[in-house]
DRENSE-548950 format. One record per atom (N, C-alpha, C, O): x, y, z; residue number from 1. Coordinates in Angstrom, 3 decimals, always signed. Atoms other than C-alpha are relative to their C-alpha. Layout:
% residues N
- X | Y | Z | NUM
...
//
This chain:
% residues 76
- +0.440 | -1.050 | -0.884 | 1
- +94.708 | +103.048 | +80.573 | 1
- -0.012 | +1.298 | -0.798 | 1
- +0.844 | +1.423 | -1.673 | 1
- +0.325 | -0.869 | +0.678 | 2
- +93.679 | +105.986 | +79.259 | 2
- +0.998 | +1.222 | +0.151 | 2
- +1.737 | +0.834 | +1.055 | 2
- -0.742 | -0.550 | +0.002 | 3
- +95.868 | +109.054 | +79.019 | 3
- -0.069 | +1.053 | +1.321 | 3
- +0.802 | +1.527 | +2.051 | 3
- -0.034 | -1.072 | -1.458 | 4
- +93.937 | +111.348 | +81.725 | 4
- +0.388 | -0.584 | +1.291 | 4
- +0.776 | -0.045 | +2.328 | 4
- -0.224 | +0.601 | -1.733 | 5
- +94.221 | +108.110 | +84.234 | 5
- +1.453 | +0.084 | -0.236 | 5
- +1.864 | +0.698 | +0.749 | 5
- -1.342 | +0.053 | -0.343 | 6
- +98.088 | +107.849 | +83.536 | 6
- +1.033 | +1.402 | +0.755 | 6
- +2.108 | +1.398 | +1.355 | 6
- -0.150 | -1.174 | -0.452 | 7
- +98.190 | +111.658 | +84.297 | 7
- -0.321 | +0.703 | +1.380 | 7
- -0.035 | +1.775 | +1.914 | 7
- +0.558 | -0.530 | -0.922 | 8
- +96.292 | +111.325 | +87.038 | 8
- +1.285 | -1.307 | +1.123 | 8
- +1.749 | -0.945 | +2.204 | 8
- -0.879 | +0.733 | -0.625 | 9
- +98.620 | +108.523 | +88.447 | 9
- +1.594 | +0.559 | +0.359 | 9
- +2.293 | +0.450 | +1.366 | 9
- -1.458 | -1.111 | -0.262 | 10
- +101.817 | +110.642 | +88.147 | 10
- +0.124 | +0.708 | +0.995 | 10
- +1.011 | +0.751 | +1.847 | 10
- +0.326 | -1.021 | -1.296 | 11
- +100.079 | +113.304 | +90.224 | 11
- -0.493 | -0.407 | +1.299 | 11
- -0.517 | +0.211 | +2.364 | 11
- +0.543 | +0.942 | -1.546 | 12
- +98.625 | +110.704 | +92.744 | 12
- +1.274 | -0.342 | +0.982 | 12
- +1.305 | -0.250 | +2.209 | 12
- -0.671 | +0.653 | -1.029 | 13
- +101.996 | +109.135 | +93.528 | 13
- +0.909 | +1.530 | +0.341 | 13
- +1.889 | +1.530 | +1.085 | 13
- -0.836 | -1.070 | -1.361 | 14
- +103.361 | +112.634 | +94.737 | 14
- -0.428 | +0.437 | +1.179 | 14
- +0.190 | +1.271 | +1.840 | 14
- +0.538 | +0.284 | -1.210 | 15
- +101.174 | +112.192 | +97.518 | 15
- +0.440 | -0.285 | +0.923 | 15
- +1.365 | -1.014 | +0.564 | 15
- -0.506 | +0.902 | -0.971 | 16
- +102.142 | +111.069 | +100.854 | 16
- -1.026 | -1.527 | +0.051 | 16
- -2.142 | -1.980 | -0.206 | 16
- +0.803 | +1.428 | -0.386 | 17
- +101.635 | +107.792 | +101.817 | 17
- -0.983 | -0.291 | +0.940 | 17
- -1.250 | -1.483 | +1.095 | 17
- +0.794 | +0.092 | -0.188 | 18
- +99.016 | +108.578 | +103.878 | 18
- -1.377 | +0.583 | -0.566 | 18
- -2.540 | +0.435 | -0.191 | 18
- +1.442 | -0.142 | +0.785 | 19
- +96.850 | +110.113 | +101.349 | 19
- -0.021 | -0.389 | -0.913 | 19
- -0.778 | +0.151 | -1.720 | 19
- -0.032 | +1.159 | +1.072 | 20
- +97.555 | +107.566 | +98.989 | 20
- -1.102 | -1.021 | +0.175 | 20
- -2.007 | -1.584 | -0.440 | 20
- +1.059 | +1.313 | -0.477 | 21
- +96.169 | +105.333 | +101.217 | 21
- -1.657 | +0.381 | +0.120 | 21
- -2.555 | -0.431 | -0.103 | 21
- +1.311 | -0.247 | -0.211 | 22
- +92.958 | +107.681 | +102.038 | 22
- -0.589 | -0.214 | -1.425 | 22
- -1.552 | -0.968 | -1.568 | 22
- +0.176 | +0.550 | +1.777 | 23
- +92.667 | +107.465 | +97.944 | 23
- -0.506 | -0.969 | -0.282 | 23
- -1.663 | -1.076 | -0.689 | 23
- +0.652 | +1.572 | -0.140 | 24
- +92.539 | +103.781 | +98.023 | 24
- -0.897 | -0.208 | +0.354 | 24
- -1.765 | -0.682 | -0.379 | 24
- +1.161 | +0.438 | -1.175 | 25
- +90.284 | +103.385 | +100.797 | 25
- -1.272 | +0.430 | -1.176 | 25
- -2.061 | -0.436 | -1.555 | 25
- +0.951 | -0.872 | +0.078 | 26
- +87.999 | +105.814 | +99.144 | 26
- -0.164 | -0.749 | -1.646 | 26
- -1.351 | -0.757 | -1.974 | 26
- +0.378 | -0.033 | +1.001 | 27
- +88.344 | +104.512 | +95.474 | 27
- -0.706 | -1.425 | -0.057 | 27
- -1.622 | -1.661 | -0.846 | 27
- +0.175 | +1.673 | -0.192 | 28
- +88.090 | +100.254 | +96.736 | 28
- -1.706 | +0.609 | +0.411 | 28
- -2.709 | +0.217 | -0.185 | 28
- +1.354 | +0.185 | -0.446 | 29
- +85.022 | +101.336 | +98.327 | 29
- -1.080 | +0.675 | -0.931 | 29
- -2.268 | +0.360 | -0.867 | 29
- +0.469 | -0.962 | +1.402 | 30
- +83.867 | +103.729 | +95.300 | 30
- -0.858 | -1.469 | -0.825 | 30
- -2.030 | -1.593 | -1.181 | 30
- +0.552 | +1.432 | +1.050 | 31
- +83.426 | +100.042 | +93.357 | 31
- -1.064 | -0.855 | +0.697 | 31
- -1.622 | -1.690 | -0.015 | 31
- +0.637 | +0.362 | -0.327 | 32
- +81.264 | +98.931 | +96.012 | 32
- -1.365 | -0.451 | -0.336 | 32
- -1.763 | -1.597 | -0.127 | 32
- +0.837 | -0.458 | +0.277 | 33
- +78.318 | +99.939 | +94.838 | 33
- -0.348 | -0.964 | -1.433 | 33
- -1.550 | -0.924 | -1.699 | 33
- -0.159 | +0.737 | +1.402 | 34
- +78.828 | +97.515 | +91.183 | 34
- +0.122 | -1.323 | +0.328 | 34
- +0.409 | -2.199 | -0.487 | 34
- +0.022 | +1.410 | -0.348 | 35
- +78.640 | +94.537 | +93.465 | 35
- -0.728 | -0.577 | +0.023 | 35
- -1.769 | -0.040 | +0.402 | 35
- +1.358 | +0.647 | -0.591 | 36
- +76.457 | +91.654 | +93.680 | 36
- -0.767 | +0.114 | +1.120 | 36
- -0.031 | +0.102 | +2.106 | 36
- +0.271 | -0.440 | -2.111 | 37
- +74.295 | +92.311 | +97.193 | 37
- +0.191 | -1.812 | +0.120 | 37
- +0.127 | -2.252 | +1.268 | 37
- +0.037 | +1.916 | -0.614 | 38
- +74.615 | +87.833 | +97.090 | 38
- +1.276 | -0.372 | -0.286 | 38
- +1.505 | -1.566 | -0.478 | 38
- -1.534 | +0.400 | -0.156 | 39
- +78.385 | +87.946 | +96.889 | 39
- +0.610 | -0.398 | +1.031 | 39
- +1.523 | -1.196 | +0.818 | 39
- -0.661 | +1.069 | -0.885 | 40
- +79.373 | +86.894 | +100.303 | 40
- -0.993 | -1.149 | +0.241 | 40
- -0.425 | -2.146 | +0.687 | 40
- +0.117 | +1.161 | -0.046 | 41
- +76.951 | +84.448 | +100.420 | 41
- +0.688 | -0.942 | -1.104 | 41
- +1.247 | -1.903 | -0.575 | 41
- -0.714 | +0.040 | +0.583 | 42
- +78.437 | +83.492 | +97.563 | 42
- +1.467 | -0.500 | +0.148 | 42
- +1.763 | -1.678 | +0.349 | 42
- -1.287 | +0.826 | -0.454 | 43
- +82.034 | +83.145 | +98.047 | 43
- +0.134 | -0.664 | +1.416 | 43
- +1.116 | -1.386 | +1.588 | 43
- +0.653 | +0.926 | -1.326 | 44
- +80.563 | +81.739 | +101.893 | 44
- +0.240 | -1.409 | -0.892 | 44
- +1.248 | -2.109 | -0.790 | 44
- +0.315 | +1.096 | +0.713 | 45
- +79.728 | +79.055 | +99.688 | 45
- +1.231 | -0.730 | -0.668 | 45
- +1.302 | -1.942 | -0.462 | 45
- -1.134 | +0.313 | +0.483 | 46
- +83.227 | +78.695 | +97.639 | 46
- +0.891 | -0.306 | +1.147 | 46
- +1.681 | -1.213 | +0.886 | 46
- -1.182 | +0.144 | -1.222 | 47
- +85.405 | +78.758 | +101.247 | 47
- -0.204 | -1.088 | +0.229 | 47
- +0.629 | -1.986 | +0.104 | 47
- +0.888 | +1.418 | -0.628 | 48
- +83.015 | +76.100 | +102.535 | 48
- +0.544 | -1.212 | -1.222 | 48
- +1.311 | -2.121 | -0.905 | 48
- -0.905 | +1.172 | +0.911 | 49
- +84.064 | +73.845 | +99.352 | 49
- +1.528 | -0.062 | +0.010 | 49
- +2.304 | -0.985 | -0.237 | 49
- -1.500 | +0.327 | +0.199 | 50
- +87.254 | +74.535 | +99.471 | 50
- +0.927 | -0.192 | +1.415 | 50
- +2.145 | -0.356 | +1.494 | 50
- -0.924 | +0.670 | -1.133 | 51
- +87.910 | +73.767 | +103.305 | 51
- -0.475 | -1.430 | +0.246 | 51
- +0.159 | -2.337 | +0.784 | 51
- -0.185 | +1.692 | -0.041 | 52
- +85.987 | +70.611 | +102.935 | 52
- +1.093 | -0.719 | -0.860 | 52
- +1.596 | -1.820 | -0.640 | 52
- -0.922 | +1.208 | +1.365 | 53
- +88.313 | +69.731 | +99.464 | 53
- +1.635 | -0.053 | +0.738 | 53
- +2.450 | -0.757 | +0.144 | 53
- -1.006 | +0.032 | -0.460 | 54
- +91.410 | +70.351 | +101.889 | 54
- -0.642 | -0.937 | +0.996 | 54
- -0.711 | -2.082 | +0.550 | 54
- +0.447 | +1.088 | -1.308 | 55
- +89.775 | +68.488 | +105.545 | 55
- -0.234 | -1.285 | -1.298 | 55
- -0.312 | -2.386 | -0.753 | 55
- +0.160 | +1.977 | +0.516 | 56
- +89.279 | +65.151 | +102.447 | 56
- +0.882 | -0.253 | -0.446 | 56
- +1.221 | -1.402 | -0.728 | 56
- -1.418 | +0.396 | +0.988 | 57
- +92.346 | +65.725 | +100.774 | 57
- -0.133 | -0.325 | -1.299 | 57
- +0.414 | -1.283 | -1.846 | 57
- +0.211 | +0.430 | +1.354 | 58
- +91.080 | +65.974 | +97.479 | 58
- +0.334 | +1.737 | -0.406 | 58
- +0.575 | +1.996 | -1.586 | 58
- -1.293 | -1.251 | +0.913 | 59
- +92.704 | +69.760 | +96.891 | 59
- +0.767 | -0.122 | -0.461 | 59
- +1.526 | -0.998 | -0.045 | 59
- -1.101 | +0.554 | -0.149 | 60
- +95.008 | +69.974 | +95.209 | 60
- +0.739 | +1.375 | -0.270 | 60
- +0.354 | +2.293 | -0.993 | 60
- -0.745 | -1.504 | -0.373 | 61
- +97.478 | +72.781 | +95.959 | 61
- +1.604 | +0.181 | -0.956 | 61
- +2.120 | -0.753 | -1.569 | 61
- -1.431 | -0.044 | +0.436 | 62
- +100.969 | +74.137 | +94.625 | 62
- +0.939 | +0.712 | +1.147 | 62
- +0.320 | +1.258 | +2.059 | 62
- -0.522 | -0.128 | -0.909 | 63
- +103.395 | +75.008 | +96.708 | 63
- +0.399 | +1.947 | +0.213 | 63
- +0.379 | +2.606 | -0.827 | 63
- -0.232 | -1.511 | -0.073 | 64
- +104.245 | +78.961 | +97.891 | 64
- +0.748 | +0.441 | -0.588 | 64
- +0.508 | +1.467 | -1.224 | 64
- -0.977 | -0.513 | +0.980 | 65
- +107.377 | +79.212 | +96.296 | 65
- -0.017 | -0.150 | -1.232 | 65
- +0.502 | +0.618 | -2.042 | 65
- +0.578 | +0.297 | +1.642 | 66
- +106.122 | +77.656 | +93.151 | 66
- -1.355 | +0.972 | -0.184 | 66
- -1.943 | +0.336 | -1.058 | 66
- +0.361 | -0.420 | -0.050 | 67
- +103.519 | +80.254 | +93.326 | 67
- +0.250 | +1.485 | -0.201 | 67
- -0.417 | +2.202 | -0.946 | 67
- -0.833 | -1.446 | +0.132 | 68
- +105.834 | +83.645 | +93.880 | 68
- +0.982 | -0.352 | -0.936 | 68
- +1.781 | +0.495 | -1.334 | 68
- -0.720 | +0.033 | +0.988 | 69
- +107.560 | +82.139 | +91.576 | 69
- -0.087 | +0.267 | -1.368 | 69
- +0.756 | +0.692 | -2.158 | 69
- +0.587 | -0.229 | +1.396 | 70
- +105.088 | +82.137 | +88.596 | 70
- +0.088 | +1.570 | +0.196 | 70
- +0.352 | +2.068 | -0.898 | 70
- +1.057 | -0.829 | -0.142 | 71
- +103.985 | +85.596 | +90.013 | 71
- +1.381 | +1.087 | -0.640 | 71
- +1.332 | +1.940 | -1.526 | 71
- -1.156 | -0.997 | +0.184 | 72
- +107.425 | +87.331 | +89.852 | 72
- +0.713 | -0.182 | -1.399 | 72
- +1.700 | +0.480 | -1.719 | 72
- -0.569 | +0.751 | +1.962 | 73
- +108.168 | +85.520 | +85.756 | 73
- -1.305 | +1.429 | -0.212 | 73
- -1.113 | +2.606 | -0.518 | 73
- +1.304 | -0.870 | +0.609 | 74
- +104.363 | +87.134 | +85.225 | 74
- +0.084 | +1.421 | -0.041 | 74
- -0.135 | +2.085 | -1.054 | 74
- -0.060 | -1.617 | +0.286 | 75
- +104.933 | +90.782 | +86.375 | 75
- +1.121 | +0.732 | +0.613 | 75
- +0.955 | +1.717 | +1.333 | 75
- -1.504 | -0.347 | +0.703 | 76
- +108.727 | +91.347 | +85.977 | 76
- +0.114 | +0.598 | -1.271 | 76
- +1.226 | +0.833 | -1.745 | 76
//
């Protein structure tokens, strides 16, 4: 990250937490614009495979705690 964003992150989180959040809102939707326009058909398409590969039982899943488990090794 660059030095002005780490500067700008310092000064962001003395914000309240509700204009943190207007921030967010405003920066998630900022990226909008860099999206595919055929992205929810798109992942439409990925859900749909992946609730038939669960309804045949050919998913194959890991379990939640084996999951928060990798997640909290990874960014610890």
């Amino acid at each position: 990250m660059s030095e002005t964003a780490e500067k700008l992150k310092l000064e962001l989180s003395r914000l309240s937490a509700r204009e943190r959040a207007e921030l967010a809102h405003f920066l998630i939707h900022s990226l909008d614009e860099d999206i595919d326009d055929n992205i929810e058909v798109i992942w439409d398409a990925e859900l749909t495979q992946r609730l038939e590969d669960i309804n045949h039982k050919t998913a194959i899943g890991e379990s939640s705690s084996q999951v928060f488990s990798e997640l909290r090794e990874k960014y610890s």
